[in-house]
N, C-alpha and C positions, 0 to 999 in steps of 0.2 A: 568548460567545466560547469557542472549545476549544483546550486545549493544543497544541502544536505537539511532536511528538515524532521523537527522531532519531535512524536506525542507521547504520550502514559497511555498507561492501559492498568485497567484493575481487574485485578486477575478475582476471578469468583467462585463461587462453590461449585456452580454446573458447568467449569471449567476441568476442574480434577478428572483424571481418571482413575481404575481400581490399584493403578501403580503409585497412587498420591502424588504425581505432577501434571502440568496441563497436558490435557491430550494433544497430539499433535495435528487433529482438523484445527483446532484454535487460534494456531499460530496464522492460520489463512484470514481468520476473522479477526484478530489484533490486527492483521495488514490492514486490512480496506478499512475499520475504523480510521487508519490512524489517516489513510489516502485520503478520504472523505473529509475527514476535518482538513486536512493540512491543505486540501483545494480552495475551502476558503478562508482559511487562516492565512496560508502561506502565499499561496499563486493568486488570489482574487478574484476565483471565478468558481463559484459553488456547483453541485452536481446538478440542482433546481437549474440554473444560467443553463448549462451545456441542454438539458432539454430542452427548456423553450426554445434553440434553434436548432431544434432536432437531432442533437448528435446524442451519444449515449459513450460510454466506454465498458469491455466485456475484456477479461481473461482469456489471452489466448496462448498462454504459456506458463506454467510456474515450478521453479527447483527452488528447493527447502534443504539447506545443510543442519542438519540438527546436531548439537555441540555438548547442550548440559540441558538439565530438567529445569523448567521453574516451577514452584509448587506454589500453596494457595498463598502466603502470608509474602510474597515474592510481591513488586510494582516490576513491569514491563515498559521500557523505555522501545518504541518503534523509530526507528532513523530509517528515511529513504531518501533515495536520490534519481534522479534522472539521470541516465549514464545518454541514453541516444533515443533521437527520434526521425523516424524512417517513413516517411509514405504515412500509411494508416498507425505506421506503431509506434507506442513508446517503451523503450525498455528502461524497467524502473530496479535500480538494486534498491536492498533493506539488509535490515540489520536490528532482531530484537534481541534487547536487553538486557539484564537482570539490575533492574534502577540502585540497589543496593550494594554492587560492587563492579557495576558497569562491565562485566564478563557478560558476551555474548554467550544465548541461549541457542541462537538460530540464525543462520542469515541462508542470501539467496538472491533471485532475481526472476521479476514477474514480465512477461508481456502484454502489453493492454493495447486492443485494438479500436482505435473512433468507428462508431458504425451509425448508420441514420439510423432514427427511432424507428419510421416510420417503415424503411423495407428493409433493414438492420442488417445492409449489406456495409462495407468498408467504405469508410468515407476517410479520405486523403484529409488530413491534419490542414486547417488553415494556417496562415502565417499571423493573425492576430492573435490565436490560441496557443501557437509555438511561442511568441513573446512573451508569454506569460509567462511559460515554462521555462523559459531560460533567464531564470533568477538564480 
């Protein structure tokens, strides 16, 4: 079982849509916020790191259950977790928030594939990178 880790998000004006809650592409850009910090917050190995030894990671899957609206005066609580890691992939669950009464707005589960930068075909997870991840 892998940690369960968790950012904020501040929800912004160019977030709204004409319905007065966030649109729902946002909820994609709350995710990888919160991924990108929590790499080097959380795991200890920033997205700068994973490039200089040429790996990269790319979206190769994503379902969004969408539950309630958050609107602008809302803070977003991002929880995810690493559920499994397979060959090139990792499958990550999430879980955003409404920080205010902790009622999920959204959850889901992303696929992120390691790929080289350089021919940005699939490149098989090392076992020093999996360590990381299995906090």
């Amino acid at each position: 079982m892998y940690s369960v880790f968790e950012s904020q998000v501040t929800i912004r004006p160019d977030d709204i849509d004409m319905n007065n809650h966030v649109h729902y592409s946002k909820y994609l850009d709350y995710l990888l916020a919160a991924r990108f910090e929590q790499m080097t917050r959380d795991y200890g190995m920033s997205m700068h790191e994973f490039i200089k030894l040429d790996y990269s990671w790319v979206a190769s899957r994503a379902e969004i259950n969408f539950k309630r609206a958050l609107k602008l005066n809302d803070t977003a609580l991002v929880r995810t977790q690493v559920d499994e890691i397979s060959g090139a992939q990792v499958k990550v669950n999430f879980w955003i928030l409404r920080k205010e009464d902790s009622k999920i707005s959204a959850e889901g589960i992303v696929f992120y594939t390691m790929v080289s930068v350089n021919s940005g075909r699939p490149v098989r997870i090392p076992e020093e990178i999996i360590s990381k991840y299995a906090k």
